[in-house]
Structures are given as C-alpha cells and as structure tokens.
C-alpha positions in Angstrom: 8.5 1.9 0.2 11.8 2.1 -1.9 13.8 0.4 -4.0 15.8 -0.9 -1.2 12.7 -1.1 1.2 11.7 -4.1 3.6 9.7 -1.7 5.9 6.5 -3.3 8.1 4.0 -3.8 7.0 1.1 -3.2 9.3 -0.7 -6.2 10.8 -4.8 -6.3 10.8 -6.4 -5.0 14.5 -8.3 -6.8 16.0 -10.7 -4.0 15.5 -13.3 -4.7 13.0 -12.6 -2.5 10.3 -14.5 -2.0 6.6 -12.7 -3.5 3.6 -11.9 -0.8 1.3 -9.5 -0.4 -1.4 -7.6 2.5 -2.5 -10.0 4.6 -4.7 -8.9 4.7 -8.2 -7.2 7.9 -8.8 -6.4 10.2 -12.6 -3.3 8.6 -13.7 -0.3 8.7 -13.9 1.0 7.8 -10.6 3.4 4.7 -9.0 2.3 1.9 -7.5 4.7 0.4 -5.0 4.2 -3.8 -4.5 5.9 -4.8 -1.4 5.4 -8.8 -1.3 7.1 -10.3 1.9 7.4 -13.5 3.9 8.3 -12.5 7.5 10.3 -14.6 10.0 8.9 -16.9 12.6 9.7 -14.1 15.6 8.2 -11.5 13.5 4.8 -13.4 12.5 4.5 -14.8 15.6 3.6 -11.4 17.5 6.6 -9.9 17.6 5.9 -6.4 19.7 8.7 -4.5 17.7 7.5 -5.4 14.6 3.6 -4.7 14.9 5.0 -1.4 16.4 7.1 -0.6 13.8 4.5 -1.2 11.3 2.3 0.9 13.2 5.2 4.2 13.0 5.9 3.7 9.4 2.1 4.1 8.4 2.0 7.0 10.4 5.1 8.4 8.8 3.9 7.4 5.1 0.8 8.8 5.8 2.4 12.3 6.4 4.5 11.9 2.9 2.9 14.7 0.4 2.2 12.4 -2.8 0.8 9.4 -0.4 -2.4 8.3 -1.8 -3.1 5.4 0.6 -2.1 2.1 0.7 -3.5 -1.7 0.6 -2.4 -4.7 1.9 -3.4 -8.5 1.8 -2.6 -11.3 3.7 -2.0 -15.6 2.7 -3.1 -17.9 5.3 0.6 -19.3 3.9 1.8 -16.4 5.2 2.5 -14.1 2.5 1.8 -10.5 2.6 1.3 -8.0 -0.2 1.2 -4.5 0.6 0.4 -1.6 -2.6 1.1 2.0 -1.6 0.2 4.3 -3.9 2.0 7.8 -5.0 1.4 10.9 -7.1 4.8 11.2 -8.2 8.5 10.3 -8.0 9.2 13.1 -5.8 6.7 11.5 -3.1 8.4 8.0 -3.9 12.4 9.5 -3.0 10.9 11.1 -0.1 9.7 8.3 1.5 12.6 5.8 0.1 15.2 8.4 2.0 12.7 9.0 5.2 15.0 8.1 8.1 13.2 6.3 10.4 11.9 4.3 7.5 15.2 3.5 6.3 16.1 3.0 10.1 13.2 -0.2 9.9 14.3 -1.2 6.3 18.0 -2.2 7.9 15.8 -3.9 10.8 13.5 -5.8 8.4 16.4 -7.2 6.9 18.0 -8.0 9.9 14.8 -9.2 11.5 11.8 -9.5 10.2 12.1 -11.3 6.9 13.0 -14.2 5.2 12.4 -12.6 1.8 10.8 -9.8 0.1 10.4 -8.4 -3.2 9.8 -4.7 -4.0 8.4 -3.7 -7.4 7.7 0.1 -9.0 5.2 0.3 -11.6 3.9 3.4 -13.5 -0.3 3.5 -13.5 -1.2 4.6 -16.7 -4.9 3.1 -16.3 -6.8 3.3 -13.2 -10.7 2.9 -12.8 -13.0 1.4 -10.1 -16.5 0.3 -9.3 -18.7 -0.1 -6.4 -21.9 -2.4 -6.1 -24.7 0.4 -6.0 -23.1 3.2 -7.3 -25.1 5.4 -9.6 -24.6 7.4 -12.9 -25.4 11.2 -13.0 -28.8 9.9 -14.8 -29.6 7.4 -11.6 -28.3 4.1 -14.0 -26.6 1.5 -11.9 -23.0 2.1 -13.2 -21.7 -1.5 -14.6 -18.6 -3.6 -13.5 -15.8 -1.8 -16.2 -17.9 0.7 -17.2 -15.6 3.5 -18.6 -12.7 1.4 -18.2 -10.2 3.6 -20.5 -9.2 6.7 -18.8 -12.5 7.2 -16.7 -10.4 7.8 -13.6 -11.9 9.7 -10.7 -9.9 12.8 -10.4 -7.8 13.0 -7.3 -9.5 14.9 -4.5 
C-alpha cells in the first residue's frame, strides 16, 4: 500500500472465518486507508483479480514492519482496506515491492474505477473486548485507558 497503490484487495472466502480487528498496537505507527470501487469484471469474480489479491497478502504479510491489515466491504460496493505499519521503512518497502507495483499498474488498468489512498500517523491507539478482564479480575470498560494505554507490540 503506497502512495501510488491500487493493489487487491483480498475478497472474503467463503470459509467462515472470526471477525477480528487488528489489535491495537504502542503508537506511533502508519495507517494505510485504501478505499476502492472495483470495475464490473473485477467484482464480478474476476479469477485474476481474487488471485492477485490473494499474492499481495501473502507478500505484505512477509514485509518486516506489517502489523496486519483490515478490510470492510459496502453492499454498494465499496471496499475499505487499513493495513497497518511500524514505520516508514516498512511503508517504502512495500510501496517499491515489485510484484506489488506489478498489480498497482494492473489495478489501474483493470480493476478499478476509482480509488483513494490515504497515510496517516497513529499517535493514539487503544482497544477493547467484551469480557476482557483487569489484572484485579474487573470487567475492563468500553474506553477505559483511552490515552496512551496501548498494548505494547508483541
């Protein structure tokens, strides 16, 4: 995910899979938000493209920096994919990954009708989960710690 990008995204299996998001890590670190509207061809099943989408999270997942990515879907047909990275050195190293630049240039050519790619800075990050407990056995609250009260990375 660059500045440039229009990489895949990957398309949900048909495999039922748990909804999780990426965990809240100790900022800083980039968010990446890929927001695309894919051509007829490409929503429509396109072999190439689901393949594609498959390689590129393969090679992201193999970037040193990647923290994990999420992605959401419209019924309208918009989809939103976040990845997340340590640092600007994992960022450049997947912007100037060939193959993914190789699928960019094909996105463009292909897959979309538009995208739009934004870089953002994390300078808060916290999370919660329903049934998650304290270090004194207290339910921990929606927001609770909400500053800096990151989980460090791990």
């Amino acid at each position: 995910m660059s500045h440039q990008s229009s990489a895949p995204v990957p398309r949900p299996s048909s495999a039922v899979v748990p909804v999780v998001p990426v965990r809240a890590y100790e900022p800083p670190y980039y968010a990446v938000v890929f927001t695309s509207v894919k051509t007829e061809s490409a929503d429509g099943g396109s072999d190439a493209y689901g393949e594609t989408a498959e390689r590129m999270e393969e090679r992201v997942k193999g970037i040193p920096g990647f923290l994990g990515m999420d992605i959401a879907g419209s019924p309208g047909g918009l989809t939103v994919t976040v990845g997340y990275f340590r640092d600007a050195d994992a960022l450049e190293a997947w912007r100037s990954d060939a193959e993914h630049r190789a699928a960019q240039k094909r996105g463009r050519a292909e897959w979309y009708e538009r995208y739009t790619l934004h870089v953002a800075k994390v300078e808060r990050s916290y999370g919660f989960e329903r049934g998650e407990q304290d270090e004194h056995g207290k339910s921990i609250e929606p927001g609770a710690g909400a500053g800096a009260g990151a989980e460090a990375e791990g």
